[in-house]
C-alpha positions as CSV (number, residue, x, y, z in Angstrom):
1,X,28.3,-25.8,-61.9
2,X,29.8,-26.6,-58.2
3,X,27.7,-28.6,-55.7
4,X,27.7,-27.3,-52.7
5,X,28.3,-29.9,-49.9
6,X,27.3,-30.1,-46.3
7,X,30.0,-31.0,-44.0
8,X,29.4,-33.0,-41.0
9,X,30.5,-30.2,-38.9
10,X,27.5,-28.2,-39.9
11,X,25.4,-31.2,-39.5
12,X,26.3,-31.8,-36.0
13,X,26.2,-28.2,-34.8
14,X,22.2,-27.8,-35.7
15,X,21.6,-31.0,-33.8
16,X,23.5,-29.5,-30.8
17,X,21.2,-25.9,-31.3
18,X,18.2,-28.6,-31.7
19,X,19.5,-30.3,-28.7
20,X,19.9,-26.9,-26.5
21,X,16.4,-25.4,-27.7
22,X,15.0,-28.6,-26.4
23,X,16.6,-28.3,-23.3
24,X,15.8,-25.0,-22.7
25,X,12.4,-25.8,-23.3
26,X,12.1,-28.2,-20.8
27,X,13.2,-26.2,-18.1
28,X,11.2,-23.5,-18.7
29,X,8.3,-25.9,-18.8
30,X,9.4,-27.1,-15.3
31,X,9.5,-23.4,-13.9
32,X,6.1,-22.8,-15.4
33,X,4.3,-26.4,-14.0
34,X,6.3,-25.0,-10.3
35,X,5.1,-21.6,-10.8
36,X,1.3,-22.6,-11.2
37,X,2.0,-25.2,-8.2
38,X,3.1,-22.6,-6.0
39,X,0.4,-19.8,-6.8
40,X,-2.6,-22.9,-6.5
41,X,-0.6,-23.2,-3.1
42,X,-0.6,-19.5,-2.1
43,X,-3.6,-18.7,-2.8
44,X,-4.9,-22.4,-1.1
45,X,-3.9,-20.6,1.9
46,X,-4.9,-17.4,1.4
47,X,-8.8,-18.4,0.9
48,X,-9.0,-21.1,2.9
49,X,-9.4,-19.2,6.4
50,X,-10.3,-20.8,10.3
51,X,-13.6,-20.0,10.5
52,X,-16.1,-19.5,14.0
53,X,-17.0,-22.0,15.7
54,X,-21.2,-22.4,15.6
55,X,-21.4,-20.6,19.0
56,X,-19.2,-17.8,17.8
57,X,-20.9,-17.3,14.5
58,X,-24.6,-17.6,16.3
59,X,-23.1,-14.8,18.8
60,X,-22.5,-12.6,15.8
61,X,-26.2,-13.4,14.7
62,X,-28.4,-13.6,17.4
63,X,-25.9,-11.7,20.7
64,X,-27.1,-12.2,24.4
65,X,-29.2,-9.9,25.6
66,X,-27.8,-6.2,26.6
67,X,-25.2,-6.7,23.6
68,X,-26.1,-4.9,20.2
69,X,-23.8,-6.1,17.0
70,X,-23.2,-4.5,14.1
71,X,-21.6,-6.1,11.3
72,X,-20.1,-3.3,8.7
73,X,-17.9,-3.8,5.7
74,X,-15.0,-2.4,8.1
75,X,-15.2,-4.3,11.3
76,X,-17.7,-6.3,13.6
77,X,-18.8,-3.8,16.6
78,X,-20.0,-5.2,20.0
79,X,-21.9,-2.6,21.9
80,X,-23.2,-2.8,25.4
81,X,-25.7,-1.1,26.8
82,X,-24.1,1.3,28.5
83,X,-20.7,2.4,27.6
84,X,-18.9,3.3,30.6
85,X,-15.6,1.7,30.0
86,X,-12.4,1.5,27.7
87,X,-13.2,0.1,24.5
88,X,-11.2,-2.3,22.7
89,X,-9.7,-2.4,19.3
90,X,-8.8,-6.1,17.6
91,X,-6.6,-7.1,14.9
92,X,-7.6,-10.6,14.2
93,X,-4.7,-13.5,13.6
94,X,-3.4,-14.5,9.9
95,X,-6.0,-16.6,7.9
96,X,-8.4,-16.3,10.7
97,X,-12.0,-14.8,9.8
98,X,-13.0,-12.2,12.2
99,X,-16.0,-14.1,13.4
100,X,-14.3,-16.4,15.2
101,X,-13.4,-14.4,17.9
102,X,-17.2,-13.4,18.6
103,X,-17.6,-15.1,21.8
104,X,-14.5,-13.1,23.5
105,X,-15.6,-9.9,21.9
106,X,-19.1,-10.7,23.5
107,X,-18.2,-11.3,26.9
108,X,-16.1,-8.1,27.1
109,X,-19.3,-6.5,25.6
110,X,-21.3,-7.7,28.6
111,X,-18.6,-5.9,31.3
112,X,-19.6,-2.9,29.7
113,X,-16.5,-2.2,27.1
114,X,-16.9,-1.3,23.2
115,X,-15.4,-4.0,20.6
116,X,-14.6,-3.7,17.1
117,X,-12.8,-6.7,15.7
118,X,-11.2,-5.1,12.8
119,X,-11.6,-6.7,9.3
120,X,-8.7,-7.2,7.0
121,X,-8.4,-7.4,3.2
122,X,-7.9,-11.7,3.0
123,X,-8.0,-12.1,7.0
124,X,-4.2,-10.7,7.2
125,X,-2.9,-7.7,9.2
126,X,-0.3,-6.6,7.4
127,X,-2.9,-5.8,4.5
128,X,-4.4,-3.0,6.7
129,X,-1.9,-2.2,9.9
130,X,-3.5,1.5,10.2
131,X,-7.3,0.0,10.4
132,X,-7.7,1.1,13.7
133,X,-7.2,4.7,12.6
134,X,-11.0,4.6,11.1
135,X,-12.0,3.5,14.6
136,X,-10.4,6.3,16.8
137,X,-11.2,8.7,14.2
138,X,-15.2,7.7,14.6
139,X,-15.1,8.0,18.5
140,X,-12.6,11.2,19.8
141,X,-13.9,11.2,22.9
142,X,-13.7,7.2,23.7
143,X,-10.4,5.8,25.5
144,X,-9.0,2.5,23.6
145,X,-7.0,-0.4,24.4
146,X,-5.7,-2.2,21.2
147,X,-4.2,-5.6,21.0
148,X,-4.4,-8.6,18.8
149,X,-3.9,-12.7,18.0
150,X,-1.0,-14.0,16.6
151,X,0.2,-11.9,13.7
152,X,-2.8,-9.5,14.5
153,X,-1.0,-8.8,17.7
154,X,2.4,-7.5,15.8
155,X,0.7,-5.4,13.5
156,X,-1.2,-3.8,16.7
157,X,1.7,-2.9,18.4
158,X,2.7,-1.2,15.3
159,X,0.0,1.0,15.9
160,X,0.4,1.6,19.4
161,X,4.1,2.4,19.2
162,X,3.3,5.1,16.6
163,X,-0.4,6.5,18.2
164,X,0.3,6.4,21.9
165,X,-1.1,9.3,22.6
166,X,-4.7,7.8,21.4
167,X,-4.1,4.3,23.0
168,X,-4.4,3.8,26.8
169,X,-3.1,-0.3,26.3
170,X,-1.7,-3.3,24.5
171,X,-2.3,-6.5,24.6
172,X,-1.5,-9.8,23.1
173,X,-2.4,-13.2,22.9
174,X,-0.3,-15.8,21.5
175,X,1.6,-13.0,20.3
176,X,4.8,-10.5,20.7
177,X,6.3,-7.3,19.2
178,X,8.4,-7.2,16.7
179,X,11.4,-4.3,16.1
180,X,8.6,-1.9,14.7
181,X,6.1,-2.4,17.3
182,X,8.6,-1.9,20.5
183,X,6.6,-0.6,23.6
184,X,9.6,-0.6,25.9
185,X,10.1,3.4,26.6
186,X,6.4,3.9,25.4
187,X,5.0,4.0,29.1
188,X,1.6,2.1,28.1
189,X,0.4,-0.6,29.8
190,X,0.6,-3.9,28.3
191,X,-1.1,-7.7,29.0
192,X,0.1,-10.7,27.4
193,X,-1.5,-14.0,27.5
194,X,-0.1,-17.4,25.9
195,X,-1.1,-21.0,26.5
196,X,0.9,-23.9,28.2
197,X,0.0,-25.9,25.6
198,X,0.1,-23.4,22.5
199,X,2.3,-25.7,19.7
200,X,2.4,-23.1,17.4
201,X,3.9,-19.9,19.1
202,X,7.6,-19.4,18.6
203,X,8.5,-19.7,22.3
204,X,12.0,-18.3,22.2
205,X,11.0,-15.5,20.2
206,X,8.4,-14.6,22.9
207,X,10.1,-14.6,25.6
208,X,13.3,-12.4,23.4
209,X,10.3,-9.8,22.9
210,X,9.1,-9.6,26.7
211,X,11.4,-6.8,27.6
């Protein structure tokens, strides 16, 4: 009968598979612990919105008089009395709620013009860029302006530049086109409004997208 011996060379190349495996392991627990960081993260900011201010929420509850709300699962309509005028369409900015923007929406309401702030799936545009289409469909006969906040704004330009013959105006605040949403040959009417102070609007890029 033979023994049959280990070398060392043997010996020392499981340790090095031991050594690898445990490596390996290691980094894959480091991608996993960065993954679950970066989805807590992403959805931190996803659900985690700007709200309205107490005026602009109590505006969506209780309007001024000759302004009728109506608060549906597809936008937030602002009616006046009489509809006589253009009505307006708005795509609200990124990881703002669509309340917040009741106290604009109500003053135009009061001048006699029709606005539905859109809702969008997790309070982001790009979720939803055709939402206006329910609106226009809902009301042939009514002339629209549409325009948006921030990221909103982009996404409504979008729209324009492929519905112009339903839109009568753009507009955007704190905002500008991008490639997709070019109005520059489109003929329509368009009103842009930024602030002196506004610390987050890429300034360079807005002034690029004027033309």
């Amino acid at each position: 009968m033979f023994k049959r011996k280990t070398s060392g060379f043997g010996s020392y190349g499981g340790t090095r598979r031991k050594s690898r495996v445990r490596t390996i392991g290691k980094i894959l627990l480091v991608i996993l612990i960065l993954l679950v960081i970066a989805t807590g993260a992403a959805a931190w900011y996803v659900l985690t919105p700007y709200g309205p201010t107490p005026q602009a929420q109590q505006a969506v509850n209780t309007p001024e008089q000759g302004v009728t709300v109506k608060n549906t699962e597809q936008w937030i309509e602002f009616a006046p009395a009489k509809t006589s005028k253009v009505g307006i369409i708005f795509y609200q900015g990124a990881r703002v709620k669509p309340e917040a923007y009741s106290l604009m929406a109500q003053d135009l309401a009061k001048a006699g013009h029709p606005v539905y702030i859109v809702k969008m799936p997790f309070n982001f545009a790009f979720f939803k860029p055709d939402a206006a289409q329910a609106i226009l469909d809902s009301h042939p006969n009514q002339k629209f302006v549409i325009g948006g906040h921030s990221l909103g704004g982009v996404f409504a330009s979008r729209y324009a530049a492929q519905h112009i013959d339903r839109i009568a105006g753009v507009f955007f605040l704190a905002s500008y086109p991008d490639s997709n949403g070019n109005l520059g040959n489109s003929g329509l009417p368009v009103l842009s409004i930024t602030a002196s102070n506004d610390g987050v609007l890429q300034r360079d890029k807005y002034e690029a997208a004027r033309n």
